[in-house]
C-alpha angles and dihedrals in degrees: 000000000000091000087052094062101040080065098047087054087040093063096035083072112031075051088050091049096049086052091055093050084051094058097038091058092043085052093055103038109108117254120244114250114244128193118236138081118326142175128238085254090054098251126132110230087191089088099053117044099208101172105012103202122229120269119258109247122230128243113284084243086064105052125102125249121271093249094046085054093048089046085053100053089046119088112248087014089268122138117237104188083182096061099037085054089053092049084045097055102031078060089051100054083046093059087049093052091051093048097049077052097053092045087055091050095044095051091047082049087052089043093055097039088055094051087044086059088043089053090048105047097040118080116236117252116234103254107246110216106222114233134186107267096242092053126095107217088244097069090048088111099048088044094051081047097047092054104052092055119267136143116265096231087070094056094043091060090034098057100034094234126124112281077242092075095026081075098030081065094042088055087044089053094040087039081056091044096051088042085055100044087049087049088049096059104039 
């Protein structure tokens, strides 16, 4: 039993490796040269459409009558007025729809070009930093560090102020901090 599928595995691949020469030899074999458009890579486009261009359209004197055209969209060429009205008006509703829509979009545009020209005229206000009220701006920075919980003889060093003040803003932050969490809770 085990000989037997030694060979069966045997002549899995002996059959695998004949396939691969096979492929090999079809792949180099030269290509026969066909007359027709091509491409400077050698390629038809006549087998892919990548951009289809629109019919021509035929001279108005050629062109059915509106009825014939109606009888030939219908199955059976029969012509169905009911169905044609509810198209009619199912295309209708659409082009309503569309244009609700367009309205809405023309009057953000008109929105957004109107604060544009807002933006543009009036003249930017210089941003205020808000600070505690029992803080002097030049110890924001102590204070932001302060708060959110470092030494203060780092921020002493960092800030370039005395390691006295350093820990006068460190109480202040953990003062804020005590006054918020009591707020908190009442």
């Amino acid at each position: 039993m085990r000989q037997l599928i030694w060979s069966f595995i045997a002549a899995l691949l002996i059959y695998g490796v004949w396939q691969f020469f096979l492929a090999l030899r079809i792949r180099n074999q030269p290509k026969p040269l066909t007359e027709g458009p091509r491409t400077e890579a050698g390629v038809d486009d006549d087998l892919f459409d990548y951009a289809p261009l629109p019919p021509k359209e035929p001279p108005p004197s050629a062109l059915p009558e509106p009825e014939s055209i109606v009888r030939n969209i219908a199955p059976n060429n029969a012509f169905d007025p009911f169905a044609l009205e509810f198209e009619l008006q199912r295309l209708r509703r659409e082009v309503e729809r569309m244009r609700e829509m367009f309205e809405i979009q023309h009057q953000e545009i008109n929105t957004l070009r109107a604060e544009m020209e807002r933006m543009a005229t009036k003249p930017e206000a210089p941003m205020v930093v808000p600070t505690e009220p029992d803080v002097s701006p030049e110890y924001d920075e102590a204070l932001a560090l302060a708060r959110r919980g470092v030494m203060a003889d780092v921020i002493a060093t960092r800030c370039g102020i005395s390691r006295a003040e350093a820990d006068l803003v460190a109480s202040l932050a953990a003062r804020a901090r005590q006054q918020e969490m009591q707020d908190r809770l009442s």
